[in-house]
Structure formats: C-alpha cells, structure tokens
PDB file of N, H, CA, C and O in Angstrom:
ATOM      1  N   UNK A   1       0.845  -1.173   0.000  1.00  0.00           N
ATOM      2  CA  UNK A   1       0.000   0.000   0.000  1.00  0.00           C
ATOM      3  C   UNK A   1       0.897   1.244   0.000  1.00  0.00           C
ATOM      4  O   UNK A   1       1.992   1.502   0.498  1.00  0.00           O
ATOM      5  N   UNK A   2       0.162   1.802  -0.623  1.00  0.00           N
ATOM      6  H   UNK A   2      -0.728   1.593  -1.027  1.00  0.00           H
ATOM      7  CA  UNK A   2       1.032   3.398  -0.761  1.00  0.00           C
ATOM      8  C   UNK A   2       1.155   3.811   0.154  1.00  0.00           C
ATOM      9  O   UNK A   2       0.427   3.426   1.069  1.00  0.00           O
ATOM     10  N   UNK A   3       2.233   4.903   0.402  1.00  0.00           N
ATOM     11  H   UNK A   3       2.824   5.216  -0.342  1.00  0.00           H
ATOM     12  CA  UNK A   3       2.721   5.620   1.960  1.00  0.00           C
ATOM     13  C   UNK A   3       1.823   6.989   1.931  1.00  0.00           C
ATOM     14  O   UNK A   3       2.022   7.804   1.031  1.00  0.00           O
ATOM     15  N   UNK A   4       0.957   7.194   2.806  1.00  0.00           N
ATOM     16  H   UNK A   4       0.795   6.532   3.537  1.00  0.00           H
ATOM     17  CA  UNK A   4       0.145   8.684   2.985  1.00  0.00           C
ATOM     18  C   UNK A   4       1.174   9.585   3.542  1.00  0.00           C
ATOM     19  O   UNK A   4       0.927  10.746   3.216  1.00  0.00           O
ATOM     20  N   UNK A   5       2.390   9.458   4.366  1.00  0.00           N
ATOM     21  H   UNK A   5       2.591   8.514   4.630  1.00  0.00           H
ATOM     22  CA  UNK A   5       3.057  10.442   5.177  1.00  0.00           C
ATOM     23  C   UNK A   5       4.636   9.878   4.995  1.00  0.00           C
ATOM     24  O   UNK A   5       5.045   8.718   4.935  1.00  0.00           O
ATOM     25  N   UNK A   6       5.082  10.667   4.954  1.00  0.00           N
ATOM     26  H   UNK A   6       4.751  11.609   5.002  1.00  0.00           H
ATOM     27  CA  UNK A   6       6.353  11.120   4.306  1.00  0.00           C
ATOM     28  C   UNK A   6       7.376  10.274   5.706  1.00  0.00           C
ATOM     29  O   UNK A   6       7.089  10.225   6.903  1.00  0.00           O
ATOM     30  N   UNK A   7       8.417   9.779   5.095  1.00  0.00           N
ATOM     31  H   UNK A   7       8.649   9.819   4.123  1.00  0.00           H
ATOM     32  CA  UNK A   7       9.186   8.485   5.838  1.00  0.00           C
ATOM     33  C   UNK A   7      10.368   8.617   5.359  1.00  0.00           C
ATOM     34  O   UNK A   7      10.815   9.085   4.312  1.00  0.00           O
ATOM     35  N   UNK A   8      10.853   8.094   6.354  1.00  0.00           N
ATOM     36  H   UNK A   8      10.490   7.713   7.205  1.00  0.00           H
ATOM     37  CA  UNK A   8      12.937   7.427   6.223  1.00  0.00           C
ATOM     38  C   UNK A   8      12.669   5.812   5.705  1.00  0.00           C
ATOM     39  O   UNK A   8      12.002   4.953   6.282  1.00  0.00           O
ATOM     40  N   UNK A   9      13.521   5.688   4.246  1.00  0.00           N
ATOM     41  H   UNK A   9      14.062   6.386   3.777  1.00  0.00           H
ATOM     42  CA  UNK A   9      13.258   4.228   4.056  1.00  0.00           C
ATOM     43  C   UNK A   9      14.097   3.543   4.551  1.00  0.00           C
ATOM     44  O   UNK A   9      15.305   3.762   4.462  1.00  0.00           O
ATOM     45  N   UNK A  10      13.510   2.495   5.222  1.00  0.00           N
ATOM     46  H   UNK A  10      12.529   2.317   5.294  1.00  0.00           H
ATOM     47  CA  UNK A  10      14.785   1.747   5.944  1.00  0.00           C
ATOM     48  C   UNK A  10      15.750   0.987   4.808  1.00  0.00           C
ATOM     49  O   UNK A  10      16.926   0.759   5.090  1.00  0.00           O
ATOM     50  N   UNK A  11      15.519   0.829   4.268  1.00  0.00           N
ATOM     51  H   UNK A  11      14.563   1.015   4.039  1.00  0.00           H
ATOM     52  CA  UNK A  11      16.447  -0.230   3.105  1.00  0.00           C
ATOM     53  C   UNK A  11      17.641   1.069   2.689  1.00  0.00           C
ATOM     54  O   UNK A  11      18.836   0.790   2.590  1.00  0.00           O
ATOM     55  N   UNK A  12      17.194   2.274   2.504  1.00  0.00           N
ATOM     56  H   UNK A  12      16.223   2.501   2.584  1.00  0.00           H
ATOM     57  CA  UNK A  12      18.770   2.751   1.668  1.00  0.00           C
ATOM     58  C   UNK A  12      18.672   4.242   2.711  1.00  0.00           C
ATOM     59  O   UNK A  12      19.520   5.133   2.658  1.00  0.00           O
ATOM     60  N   UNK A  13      17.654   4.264   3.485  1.00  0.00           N
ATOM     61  H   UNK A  13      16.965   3.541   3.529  1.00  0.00           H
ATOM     62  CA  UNK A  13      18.036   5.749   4.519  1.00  0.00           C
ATOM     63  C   UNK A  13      17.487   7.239   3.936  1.00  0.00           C
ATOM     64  O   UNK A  13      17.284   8.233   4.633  1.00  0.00           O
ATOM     65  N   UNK A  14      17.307   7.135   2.537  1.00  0.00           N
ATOM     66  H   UNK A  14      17.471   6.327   1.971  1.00  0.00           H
ATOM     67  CA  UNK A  14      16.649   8.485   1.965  1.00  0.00           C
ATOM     68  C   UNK A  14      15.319   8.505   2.272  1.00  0.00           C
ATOM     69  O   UNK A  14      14.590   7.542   2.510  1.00  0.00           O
ATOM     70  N   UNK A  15      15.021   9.803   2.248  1.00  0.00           N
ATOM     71  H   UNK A  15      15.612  10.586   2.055  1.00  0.00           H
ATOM     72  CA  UNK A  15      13.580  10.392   2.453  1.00  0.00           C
ATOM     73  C   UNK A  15      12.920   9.670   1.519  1.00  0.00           C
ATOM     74  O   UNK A  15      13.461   9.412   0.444  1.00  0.00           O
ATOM     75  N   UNK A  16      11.368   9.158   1.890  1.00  0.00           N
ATOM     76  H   UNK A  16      10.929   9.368   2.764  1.00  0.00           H
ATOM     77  CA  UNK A  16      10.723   8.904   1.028  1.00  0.00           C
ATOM     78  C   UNK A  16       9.077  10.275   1.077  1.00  0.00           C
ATOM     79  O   UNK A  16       8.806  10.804   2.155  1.00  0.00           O
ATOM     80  N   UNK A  17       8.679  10.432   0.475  1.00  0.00           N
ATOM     81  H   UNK A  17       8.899  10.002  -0.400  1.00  0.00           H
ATOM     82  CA  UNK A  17       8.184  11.464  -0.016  1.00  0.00           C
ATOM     83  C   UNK A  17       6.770  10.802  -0.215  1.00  0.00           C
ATOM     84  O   UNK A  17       6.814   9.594  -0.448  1.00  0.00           O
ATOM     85  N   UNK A  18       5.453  11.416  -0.161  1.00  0.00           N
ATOM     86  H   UNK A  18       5.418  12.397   0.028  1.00  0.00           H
ATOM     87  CA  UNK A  18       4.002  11.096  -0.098  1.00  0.00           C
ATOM     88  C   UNK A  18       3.805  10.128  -1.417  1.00  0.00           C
ATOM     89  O   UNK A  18       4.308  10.851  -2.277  1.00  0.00           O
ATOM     90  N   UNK A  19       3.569   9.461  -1.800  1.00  0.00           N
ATOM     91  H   UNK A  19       3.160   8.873  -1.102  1.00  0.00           H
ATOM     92  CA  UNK A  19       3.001   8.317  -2.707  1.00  0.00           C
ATOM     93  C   UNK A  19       4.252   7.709  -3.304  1.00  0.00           C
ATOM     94  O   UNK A  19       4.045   7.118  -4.364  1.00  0.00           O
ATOM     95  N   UNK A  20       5.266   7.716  -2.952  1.00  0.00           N
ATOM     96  H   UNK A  20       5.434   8.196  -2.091  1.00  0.00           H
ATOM     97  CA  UNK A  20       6.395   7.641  -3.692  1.00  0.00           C
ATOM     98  C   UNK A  20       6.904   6.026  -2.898  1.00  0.00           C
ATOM     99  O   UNK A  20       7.859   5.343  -3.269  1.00  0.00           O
ATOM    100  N   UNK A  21       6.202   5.788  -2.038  1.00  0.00           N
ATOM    101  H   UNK A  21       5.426   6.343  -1.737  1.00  0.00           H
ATOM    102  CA  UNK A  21       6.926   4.232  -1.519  1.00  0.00           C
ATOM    103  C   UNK A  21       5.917   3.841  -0.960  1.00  0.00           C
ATOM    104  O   UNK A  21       4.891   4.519  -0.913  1.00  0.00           O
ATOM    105  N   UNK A  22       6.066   2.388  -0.313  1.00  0.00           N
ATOM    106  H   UNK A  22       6.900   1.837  -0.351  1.00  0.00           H
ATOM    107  CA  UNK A  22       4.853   1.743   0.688  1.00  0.00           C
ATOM    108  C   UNK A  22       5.403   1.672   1.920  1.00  0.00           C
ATOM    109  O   UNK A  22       6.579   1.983   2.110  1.00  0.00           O
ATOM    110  N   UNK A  23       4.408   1.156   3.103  1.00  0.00           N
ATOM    111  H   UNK A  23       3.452   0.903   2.948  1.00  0.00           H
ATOM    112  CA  UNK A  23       4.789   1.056   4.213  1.00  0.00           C
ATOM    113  C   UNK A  23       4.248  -0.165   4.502  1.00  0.00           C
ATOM    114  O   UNK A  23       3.578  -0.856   3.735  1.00  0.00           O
ATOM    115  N   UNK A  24       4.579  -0.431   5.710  1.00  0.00           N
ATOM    116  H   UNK A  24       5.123   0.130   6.333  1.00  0.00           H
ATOM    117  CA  UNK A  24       4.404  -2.039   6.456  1.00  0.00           C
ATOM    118  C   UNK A  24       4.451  -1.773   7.848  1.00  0.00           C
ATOM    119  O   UNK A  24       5.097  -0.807   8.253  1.00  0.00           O
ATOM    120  N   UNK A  25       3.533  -2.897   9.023  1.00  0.00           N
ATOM    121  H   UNK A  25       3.008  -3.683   8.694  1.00  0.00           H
ATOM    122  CA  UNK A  25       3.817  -3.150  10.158  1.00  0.00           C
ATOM    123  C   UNK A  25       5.214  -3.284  10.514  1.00  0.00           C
ATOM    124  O   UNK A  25       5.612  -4.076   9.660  1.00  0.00           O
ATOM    125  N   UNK A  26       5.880  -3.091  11.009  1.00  0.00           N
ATOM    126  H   UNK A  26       5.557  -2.448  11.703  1.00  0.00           H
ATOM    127  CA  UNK A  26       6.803  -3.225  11.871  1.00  0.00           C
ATOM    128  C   UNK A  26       7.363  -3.485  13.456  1.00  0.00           C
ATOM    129  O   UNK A  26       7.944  -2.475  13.854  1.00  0.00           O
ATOM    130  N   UNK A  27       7.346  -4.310  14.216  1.00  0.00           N
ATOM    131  H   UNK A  27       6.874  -5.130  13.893  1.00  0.00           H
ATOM    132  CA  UNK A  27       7.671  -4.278  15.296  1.00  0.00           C
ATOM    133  C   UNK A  27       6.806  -3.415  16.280  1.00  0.00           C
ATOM    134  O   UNK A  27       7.424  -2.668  17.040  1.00  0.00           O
ATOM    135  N   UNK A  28       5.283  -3.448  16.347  1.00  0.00           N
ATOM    136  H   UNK A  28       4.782  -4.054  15.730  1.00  0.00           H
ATOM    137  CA  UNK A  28       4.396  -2.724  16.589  1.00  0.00           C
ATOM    138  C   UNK A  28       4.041  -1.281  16.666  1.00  0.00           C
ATOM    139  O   UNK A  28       3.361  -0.642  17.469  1.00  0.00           O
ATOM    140  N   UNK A  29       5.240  -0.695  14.718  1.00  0.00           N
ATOM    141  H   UNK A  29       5.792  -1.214  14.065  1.00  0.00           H
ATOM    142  CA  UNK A  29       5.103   0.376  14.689  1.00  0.00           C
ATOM    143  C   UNK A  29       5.115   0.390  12.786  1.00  0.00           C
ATOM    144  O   UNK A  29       5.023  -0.613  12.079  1.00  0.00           O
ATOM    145  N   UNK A  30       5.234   1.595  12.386  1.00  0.00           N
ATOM    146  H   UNK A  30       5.309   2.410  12.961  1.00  0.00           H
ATOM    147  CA  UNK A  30       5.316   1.339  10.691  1.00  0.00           C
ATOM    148  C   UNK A  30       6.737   1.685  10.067  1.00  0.00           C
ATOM    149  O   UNK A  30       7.548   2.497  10.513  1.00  0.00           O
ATOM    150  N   UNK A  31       6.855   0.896   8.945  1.00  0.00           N
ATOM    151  H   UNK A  31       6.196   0.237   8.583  1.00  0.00           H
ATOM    152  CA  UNK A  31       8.062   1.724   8.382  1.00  0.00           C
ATOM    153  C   UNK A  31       7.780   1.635   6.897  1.00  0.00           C
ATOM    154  O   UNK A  31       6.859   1.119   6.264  1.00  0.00           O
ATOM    155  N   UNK A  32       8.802   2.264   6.566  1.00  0.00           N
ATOM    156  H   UNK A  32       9.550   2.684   7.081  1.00  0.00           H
ATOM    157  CA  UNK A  32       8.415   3.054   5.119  1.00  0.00           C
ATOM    158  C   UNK A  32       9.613   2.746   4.101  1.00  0.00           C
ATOM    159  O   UNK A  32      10.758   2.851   4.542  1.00  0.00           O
ATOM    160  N   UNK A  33       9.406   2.347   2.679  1.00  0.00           N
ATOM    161  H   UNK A  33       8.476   2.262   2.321  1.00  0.00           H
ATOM    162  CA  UNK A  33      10.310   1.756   2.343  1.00  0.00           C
ATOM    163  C   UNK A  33       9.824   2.413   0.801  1.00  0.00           C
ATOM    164  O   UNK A  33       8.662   2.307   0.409  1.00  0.00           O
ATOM    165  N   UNK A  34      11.133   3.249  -0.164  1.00  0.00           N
ATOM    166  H   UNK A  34      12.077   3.335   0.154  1.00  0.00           H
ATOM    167  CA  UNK A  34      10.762   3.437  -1.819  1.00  0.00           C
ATOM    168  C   UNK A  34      10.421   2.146  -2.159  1.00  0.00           C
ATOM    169  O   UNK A  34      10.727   1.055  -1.677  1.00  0.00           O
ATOM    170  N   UNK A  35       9.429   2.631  -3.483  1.00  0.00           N
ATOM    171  H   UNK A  35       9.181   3.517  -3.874  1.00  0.00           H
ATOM    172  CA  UNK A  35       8.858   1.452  -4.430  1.00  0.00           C
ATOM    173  C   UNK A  35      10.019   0.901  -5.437  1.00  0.00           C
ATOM    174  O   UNK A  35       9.992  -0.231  -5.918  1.00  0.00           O
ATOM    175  N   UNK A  36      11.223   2.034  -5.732  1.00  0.00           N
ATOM    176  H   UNK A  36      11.245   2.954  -5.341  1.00  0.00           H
ATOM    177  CA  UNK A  36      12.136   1.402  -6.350  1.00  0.00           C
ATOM    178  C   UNK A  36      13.465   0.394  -5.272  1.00  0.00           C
ATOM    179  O   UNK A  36      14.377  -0.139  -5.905  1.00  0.00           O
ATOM    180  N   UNK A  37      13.448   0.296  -4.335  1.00  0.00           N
ATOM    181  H   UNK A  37      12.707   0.728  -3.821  1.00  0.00           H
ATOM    182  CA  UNK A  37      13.991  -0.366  -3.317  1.00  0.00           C
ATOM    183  C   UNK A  37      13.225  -1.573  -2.580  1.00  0.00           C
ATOM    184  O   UNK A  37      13.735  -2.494  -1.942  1.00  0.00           O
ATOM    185  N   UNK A  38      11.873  -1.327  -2.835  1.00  0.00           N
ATOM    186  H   UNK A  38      11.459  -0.579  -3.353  1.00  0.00           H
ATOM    187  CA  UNK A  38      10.834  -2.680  -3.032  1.00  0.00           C
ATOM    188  C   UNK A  38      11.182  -3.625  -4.147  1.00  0.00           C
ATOM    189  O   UNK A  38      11.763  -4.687  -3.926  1.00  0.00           O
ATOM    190  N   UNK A  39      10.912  -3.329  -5.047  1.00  0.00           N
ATOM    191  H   UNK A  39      10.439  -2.466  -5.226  1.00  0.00           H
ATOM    192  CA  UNK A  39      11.389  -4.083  -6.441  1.00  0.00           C
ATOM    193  C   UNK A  39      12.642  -5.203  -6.241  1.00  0.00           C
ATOM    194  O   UNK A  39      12.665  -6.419  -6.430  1.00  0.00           O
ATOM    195  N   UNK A  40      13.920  -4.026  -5.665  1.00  0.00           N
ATOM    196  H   UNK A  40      13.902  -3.038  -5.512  1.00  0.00           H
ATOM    197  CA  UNK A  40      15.277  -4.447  -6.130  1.00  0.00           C
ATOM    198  C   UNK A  40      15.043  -5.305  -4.883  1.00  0.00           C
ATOM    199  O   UNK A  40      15.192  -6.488  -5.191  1.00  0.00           O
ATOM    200  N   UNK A  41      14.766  -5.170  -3.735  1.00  0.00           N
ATOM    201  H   UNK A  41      14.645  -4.209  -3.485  1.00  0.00           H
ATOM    202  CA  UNK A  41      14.896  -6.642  -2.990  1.00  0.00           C
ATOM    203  C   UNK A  41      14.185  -7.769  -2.976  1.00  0.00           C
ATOM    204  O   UNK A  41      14.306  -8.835  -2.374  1.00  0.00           O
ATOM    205  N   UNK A  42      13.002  -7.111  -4.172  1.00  0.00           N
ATOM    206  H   UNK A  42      12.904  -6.245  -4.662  1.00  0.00           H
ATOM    207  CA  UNK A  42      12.499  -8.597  -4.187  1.00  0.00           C
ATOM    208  C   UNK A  42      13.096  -8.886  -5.460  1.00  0.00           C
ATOM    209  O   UNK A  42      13.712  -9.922  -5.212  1.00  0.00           O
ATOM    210  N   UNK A  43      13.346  -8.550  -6.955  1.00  0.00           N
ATOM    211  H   UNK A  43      12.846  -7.708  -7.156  1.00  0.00           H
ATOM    212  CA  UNK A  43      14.088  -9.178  -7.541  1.00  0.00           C
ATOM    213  C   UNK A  43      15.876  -9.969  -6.939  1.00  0.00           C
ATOM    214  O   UNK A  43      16.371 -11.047  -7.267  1.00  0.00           O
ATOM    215  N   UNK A  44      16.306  -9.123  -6.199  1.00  0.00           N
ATOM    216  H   UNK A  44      15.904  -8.247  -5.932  1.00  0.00           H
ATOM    217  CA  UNK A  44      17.582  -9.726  -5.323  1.00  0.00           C
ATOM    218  C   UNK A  44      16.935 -10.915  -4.304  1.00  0.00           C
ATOM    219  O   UNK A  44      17.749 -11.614  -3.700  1.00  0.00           O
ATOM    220  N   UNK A  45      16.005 -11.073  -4.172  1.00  0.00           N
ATOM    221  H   UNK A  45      15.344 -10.505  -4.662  1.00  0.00           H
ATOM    222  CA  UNK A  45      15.384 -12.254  -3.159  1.00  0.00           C
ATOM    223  C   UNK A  45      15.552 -12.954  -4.094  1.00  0.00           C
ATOM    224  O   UNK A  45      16.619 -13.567  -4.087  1.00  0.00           O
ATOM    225  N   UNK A  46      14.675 -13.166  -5.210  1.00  0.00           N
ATOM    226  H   UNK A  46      13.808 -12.669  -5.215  1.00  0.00           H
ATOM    227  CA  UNK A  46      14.023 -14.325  -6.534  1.00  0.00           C
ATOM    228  C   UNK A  46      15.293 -14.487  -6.856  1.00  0.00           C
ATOM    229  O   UNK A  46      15.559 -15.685  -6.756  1.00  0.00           O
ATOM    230  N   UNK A  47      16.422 -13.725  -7.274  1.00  0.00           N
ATOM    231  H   UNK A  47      16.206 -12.752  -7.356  1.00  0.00           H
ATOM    232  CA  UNK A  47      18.063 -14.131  -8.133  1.00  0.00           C
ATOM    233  C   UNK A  47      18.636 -15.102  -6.761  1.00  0.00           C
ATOM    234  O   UNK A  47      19.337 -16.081  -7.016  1.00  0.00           O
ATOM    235  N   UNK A  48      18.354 -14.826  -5.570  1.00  0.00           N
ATOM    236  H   UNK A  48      17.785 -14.030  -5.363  1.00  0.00           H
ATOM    237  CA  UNK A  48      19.161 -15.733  -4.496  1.00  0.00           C
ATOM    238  C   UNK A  48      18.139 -16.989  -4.467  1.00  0.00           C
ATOM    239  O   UNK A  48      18.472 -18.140  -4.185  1.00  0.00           O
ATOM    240  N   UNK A  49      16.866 -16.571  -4.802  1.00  0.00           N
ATOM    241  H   UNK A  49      16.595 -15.636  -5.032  1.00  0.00           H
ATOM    242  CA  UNK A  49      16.325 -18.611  -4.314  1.00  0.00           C
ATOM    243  C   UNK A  49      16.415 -19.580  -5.522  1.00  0.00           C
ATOM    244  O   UNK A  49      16.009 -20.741  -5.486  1.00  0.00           O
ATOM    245  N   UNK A  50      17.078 -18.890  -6.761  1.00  0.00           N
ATOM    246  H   UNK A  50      17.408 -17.947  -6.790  1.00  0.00           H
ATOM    247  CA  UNK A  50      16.982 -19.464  -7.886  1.00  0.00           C
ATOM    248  C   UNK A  50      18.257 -20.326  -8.147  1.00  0.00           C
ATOM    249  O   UNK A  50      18.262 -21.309  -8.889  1.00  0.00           O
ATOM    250  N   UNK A  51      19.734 -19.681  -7.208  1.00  0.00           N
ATOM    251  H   UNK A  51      19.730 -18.883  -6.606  1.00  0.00           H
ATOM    252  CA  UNK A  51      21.035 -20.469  -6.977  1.00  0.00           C
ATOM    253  C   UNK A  51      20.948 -21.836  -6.505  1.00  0.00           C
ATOM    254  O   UNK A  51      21.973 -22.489  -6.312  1.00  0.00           O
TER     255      UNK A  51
END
C-alpha cells in the first residue's frame, strides 16, 4: 500500500516522499520503504532462491 506520510526508508536511509513508496507493520510500529527499493529486494530475493 502506498505511503500517505512522508518516511525514512529503511532499506537505503533516503527520504521517502508522499506516494512515492509503501509502508508495512513493523515491530508494533510502521516503516516506510521506496517502491524502487521494493522491487530491487524482491528481484535480489528471486536471483538468491533461484542459486
């Protein structure tokens, strides 16, 4: 789901900016992660279960 409020992405540390990434539960709080840093770890997931 899209991010309504503006976040630190945990995966690379830059600002993420209103519709520009998603967020997730976290450790009974939210975090916020770019949609282009979504992608690359799940394509980097799929290239590691495919070895």
């Amino acid at each position: 789901m899209r991010n309504k409020h503006p976040g630190t992405c945990y995966r690379c540390n830059l600002r993420v900016e209103v519709g520009q990434g998603h967020f997730e539960r976290h450790a009974g709080g939210w975090r916020t992660q770019h949609a282009d840093c979504a992608i690359k770890a799940r394509q980097s997931k799929q290239e590691q279960q495919s070895k």
